[in-house]
C-alpha positions in Angstrom: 0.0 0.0 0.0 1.6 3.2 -1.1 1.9 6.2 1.6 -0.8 7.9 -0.2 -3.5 5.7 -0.6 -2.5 5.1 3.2 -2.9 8.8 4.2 -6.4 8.5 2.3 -7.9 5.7 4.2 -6.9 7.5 7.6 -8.9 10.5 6.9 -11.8 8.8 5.7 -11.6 7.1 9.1 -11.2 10.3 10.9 -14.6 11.9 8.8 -16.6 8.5 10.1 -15.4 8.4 13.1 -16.6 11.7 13.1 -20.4 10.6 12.3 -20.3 11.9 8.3 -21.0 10.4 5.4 -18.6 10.1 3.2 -18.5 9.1 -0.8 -15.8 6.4 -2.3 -15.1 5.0 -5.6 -15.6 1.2 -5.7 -12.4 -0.9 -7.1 -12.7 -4.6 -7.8 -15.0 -7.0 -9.2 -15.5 -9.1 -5.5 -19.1 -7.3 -5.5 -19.8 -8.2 -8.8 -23.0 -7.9 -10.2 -24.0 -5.5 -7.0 -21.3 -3.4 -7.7 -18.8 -2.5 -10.6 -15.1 -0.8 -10.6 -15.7 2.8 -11.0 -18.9 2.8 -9.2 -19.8 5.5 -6.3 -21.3 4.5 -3.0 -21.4 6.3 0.3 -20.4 4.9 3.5 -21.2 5.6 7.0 -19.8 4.3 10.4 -21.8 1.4 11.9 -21.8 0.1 15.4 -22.0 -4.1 16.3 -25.6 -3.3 17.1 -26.8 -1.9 14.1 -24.8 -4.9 11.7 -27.6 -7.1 10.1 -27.0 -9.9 7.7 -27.2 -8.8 4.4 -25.5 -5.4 4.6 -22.5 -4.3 2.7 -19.7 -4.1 5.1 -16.6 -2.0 4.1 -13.8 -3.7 6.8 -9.7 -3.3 6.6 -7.8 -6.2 5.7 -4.2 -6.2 5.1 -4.6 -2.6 4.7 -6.8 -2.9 2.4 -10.7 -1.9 2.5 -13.0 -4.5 1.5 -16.7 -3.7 0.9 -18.3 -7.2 1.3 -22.0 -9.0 2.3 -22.1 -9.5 5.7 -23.6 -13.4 5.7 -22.8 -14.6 9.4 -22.5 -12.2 12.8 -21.3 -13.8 15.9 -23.0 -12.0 19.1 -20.6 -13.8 21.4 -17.4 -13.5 19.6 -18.5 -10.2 17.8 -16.7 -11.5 14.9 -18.1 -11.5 11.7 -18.1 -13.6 8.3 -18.3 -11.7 5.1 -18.6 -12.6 1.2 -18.3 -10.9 -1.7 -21.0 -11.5 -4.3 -19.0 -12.2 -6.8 -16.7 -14.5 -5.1 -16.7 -18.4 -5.0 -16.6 -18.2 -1.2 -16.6 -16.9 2.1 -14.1 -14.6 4.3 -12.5 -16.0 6.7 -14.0 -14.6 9.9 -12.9 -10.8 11.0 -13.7 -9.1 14.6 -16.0 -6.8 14.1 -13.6 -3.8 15.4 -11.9 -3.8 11.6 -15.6 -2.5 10.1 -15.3 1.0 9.0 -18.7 1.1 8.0 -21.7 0.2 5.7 -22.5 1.4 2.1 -25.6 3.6 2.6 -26.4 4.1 -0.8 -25.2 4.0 -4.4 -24.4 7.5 -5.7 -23.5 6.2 -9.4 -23.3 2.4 -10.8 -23.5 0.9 -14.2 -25.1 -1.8 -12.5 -29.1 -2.1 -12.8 -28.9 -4.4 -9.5 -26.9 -1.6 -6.9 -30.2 0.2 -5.9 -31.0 -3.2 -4.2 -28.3 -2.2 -1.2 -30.3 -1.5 1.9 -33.6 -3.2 0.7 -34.8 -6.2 1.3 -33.2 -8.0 -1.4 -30.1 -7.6 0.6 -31.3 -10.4 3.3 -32.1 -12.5 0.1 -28.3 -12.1 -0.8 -27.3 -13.9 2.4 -29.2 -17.1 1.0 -28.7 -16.5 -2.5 -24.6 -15.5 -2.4 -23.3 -19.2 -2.0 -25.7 -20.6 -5.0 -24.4 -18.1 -7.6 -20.8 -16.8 -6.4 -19.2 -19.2 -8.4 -21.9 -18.2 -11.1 -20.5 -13.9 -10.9 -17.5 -14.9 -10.3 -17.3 -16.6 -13.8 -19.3 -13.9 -15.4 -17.5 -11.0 -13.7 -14.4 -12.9 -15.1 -16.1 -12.8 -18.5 -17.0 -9.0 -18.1 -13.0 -8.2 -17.2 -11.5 -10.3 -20.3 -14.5 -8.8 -23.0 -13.7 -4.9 -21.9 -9.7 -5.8 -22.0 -9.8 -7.1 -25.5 -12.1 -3.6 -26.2 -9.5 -1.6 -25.4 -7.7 -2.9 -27.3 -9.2 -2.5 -30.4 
């Protein structure tokens, strides 16, 4: 991770932290077809309390920040297990402390299916994700390879 990017995810921190909202740019296909590279969403800070299967989490992992399903919470442990939509399988269990936040809306997306964060079709997800992750993951696969060989033309 370079300094920058570094000093970026430290101030977003400090503006939840601080109770805003704030906007980020989606990167990745793991949220594929939810979410797409380039897409906007806005994020705000979440308490344990307030997590519900089904919501986007954005967590740090490796210093990196992951927006991902949350598809198991642990009231004891207060860990949690996350996947992304687009991904063949599950996260390996985080503590609930490395949760930023949760994507409150989608400001732009290419995607017809990202107004269905925060509605009901988000507990759906939790059952659905494990049938077709495999399925996106192929397709988002697909999506990546057909706009490479684009560009290149």
């Amino acid at each position: 991770m370079t300094y920058e990017l570094h000093q970026y995810h430290e101030w977003i921190d400090q503006l939840l932290e601080e109770g805003k909202t704030v906007q980020v740019t989606v990167q990745g296909m793991s949220m594929f077809p939810i979410l797409l590279p380039g897409d906007s969403v806005q994020i705000r800070r979440i308490g344990f309390d307030e997590m519900r299967p089904g919501q986007v989490l954005i967590f740090e992992r490796e210093g990196q920040w992951i927006a991902h399903r949350l598809m198991v919470k642990e009231e004891k442990s207060q860990y949690l297990t996350t996947r992304g939509d687009g991904l063949p399988r599950q996260d390996h269990p985080i503590p609930a402390t490395q949760v930023k936040g949760m994507i409150t809306g989608v400001v732009r997306s290419r995607s017809p299916f990202a107004r269905s964060i925060n509605t009901s079709a988000d507990r759906w997800m939790v059952w659905l994700t494990p049938l077709t992750g495999r399925l996106f993951w192929y397709a988002g696969r697909m999506v990546v390879w057909g706009l490479k060989r684009l560009k290149r033309l």
